[in-house]
Structure formats: C-alpha cells, structure tokens
Backbone as a ProteinNet text record, in pm:
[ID]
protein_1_A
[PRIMARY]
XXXXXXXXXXXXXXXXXXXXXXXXXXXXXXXXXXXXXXXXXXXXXXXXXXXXXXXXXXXXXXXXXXXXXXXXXXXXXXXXXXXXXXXXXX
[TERTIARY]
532.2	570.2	621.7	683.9	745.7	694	535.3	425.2	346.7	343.8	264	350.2	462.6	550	579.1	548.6	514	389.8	275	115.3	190.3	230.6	244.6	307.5	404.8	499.6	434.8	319.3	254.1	158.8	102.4	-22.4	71.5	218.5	264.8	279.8	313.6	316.5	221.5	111.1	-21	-60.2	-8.5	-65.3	44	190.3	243.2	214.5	195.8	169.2	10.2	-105.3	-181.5	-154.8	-58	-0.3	75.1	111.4	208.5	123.9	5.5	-52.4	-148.7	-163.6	-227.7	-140.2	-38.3	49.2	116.5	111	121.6	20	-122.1	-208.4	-254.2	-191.4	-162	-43	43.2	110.7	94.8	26.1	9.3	-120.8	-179	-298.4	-196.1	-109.9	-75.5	57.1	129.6	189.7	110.5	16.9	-78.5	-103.6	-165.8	-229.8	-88.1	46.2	154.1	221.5	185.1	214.6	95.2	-34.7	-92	-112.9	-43.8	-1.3	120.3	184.5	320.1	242.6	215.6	119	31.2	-34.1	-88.8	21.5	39	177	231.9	309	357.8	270.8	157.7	68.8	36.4	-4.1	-44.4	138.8	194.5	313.7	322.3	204.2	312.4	152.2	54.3	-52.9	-60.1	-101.4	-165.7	-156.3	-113.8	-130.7	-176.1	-345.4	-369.1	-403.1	-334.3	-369.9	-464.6	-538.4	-600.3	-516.9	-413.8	-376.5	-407.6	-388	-386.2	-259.7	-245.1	-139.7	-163.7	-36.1	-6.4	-115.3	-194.8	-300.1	-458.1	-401.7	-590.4	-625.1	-551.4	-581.8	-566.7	-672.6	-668	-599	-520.9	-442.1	-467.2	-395.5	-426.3	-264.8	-246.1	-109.7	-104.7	-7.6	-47.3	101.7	122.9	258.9	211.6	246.7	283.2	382.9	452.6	542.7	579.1	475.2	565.7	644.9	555.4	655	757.1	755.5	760.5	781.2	609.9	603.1	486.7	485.3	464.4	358.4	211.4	157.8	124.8	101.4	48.7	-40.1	-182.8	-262.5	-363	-401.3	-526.4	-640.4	-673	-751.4	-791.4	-932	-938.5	-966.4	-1031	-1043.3	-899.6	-790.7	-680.3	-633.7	-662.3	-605.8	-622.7	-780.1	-878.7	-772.2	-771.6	-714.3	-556	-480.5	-364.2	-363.7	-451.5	-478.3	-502.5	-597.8	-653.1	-516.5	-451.8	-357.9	-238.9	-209.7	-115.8	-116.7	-287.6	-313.8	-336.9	-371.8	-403.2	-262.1
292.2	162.7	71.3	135.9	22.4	25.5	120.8	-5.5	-127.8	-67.8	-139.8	-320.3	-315.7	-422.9	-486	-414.6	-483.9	-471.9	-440	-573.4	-655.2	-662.8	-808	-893.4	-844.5	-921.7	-995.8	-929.8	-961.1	-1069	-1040.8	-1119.2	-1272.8	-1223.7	-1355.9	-1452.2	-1398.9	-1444.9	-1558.7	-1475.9	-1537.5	-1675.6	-1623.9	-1722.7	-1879	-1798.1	-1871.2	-2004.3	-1898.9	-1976.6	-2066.1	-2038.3	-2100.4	-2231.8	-2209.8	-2319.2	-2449.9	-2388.1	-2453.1	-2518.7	-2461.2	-2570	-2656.4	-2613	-2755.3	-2844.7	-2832.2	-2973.3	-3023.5	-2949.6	-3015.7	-3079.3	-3073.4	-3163.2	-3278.4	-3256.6	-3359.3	-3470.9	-3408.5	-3474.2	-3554.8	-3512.1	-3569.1	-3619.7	-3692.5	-3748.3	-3896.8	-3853.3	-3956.8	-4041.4	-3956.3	-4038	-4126	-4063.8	-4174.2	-4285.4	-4271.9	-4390.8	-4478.3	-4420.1	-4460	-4574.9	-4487.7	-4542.5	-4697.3	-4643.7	-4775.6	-4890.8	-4825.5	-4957.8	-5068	-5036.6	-5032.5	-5116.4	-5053.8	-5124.7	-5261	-5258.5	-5370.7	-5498.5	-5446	-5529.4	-5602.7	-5530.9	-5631.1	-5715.6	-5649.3	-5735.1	-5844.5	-5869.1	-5924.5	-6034	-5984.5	-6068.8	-6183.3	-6158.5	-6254.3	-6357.4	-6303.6	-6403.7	-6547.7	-6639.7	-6766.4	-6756.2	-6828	-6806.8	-6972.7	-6954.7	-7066.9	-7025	-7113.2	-7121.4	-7241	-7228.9	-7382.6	-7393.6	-7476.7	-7474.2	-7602.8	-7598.6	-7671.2	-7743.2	-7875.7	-7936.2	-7925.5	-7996.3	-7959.1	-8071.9	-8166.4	-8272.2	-8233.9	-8084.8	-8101.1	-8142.9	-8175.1	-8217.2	-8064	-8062.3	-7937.8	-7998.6	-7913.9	-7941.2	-7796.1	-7810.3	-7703.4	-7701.4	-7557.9	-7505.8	-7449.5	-7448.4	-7390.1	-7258.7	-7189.9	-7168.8	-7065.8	-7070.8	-6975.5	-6887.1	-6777.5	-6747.1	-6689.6	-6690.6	-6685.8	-6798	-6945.9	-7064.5	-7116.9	-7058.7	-7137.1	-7289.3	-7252.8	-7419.8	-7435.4	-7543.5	-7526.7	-7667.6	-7688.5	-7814.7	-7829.7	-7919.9	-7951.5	-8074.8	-8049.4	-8209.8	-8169	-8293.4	-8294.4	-8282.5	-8261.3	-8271.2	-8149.6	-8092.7	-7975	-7999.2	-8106.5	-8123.8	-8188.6	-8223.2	-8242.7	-8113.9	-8012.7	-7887.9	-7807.3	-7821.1	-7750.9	-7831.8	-7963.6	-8009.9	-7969.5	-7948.4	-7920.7	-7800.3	-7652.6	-7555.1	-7515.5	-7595.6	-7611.2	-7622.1	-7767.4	-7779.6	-7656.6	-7632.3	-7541.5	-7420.3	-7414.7	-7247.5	-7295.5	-7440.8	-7501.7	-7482.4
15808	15753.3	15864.3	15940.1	16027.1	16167.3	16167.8	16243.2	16132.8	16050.6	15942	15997.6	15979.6	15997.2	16133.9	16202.6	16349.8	16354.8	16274.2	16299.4	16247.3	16114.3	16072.7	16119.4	16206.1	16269.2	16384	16421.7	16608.2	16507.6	16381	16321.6	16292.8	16230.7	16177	16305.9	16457.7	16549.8	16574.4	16558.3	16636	16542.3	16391	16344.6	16360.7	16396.6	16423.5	16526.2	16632	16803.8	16752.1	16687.2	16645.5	16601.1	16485.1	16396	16522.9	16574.1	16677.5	16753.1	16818.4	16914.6	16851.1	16699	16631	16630.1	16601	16568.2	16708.1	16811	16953.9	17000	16958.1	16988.3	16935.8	16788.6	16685.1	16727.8	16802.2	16840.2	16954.5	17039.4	17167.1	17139.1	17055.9	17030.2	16954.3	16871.3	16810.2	16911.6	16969.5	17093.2	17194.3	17199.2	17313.8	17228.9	17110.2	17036.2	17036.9	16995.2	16980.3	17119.6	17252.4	17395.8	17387.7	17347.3	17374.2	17293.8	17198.2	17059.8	17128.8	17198.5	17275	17430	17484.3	17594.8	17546.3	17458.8	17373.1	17338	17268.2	17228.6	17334.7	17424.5	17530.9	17629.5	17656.1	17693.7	17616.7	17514.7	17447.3	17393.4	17407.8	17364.3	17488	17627.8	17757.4	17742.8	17686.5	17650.9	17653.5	17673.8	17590.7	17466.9	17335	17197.6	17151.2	17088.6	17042.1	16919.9	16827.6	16697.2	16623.2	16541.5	16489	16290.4	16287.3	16140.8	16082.4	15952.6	15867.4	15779.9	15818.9	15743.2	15594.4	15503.9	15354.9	15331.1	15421.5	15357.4	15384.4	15489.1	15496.3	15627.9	15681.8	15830	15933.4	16015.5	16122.5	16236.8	16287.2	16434.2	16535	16650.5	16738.5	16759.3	16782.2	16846.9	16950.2	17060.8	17185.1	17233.3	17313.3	17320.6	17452.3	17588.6	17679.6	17661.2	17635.4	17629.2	17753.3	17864.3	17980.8	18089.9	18042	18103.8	17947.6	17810.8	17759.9	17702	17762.6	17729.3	17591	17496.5	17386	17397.7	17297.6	17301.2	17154.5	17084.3	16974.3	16971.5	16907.7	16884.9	16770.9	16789.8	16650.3	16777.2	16864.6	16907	17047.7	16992.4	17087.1	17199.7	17259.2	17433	17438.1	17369.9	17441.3	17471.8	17386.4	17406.8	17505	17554.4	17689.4	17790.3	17782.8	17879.1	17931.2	17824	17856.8	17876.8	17849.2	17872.5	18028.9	18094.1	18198.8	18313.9	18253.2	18354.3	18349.6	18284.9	18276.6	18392.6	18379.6	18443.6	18568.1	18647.7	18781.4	18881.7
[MASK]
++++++++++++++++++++++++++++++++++++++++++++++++++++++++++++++++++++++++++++++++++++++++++

C-alpha cells in the first residue's frame, strides 16, 4: 500500500508540474500582450491627435492637439489644418 501511494504521489506530481507549466505559459503570453498594450498606449498617448467633429448644428470642424508641445488648433477648415500641421512639425 504504501508504494501504491508513492506512484500516486510521483503521478500527482507530474500532473502537478504539468498543470504548472500550462499556466506559466499562459501567463507569460498574456503579460507580453499586457507589456505591449502598455507600450502602445504611451506611444500613442505623445502622438499628433486629429479629430474631425461635429457641432450641435451640423457643421464639421477639425481638432488638433500635440500633447508633446501642448499646443492645441481648431478650424472649419482642412488645408488650414495641413497647414498648421505642417508648421508645427518644420
């Protein structure tokens, strides 16, 4: 009986250590996705951000915002926008 109980003990092991390196690779699959969600993000936070919205009448405008000089533009008009785009980055 009490080899009987040390297989099971070496089997519960194995299935243990099995169990274990699934969910360590589970894990380290979802930390990376996690690291480059995170990498994205801040990149993407020091961006150019142009928006095109709509006033409460129906009229389209353009929004602009550097958030690394913050400096901010607004117009009704998209070659004013290229233009102030342009200079910004000169």
């Amino acid at each position: 009986m009490k080899n009987n109980r040390m297989c099971l003990q070496s089997s519960d092991t194995e299935l243990e250590l099995e169990f274990g390196y699934k969910h360590l690779e589970f894990f380290r699959k979802n930390l990376r996705k996690i690291w480059q969600e995170i990498i994205n993000y801040l990149v993407a936070s020091q961006e150019l951000q142009v928006k095109q919205k709509t006033d409460r009448h129906g009229n389209h405008y353009w929004q602009a915002y550097d958030p690394t000089t913050g400096k901010s533009f607004m117009s009704g008009s998209e070659s004013d926008m290229l233009a102030w785009i342009e200079q910004l980055y000169r």
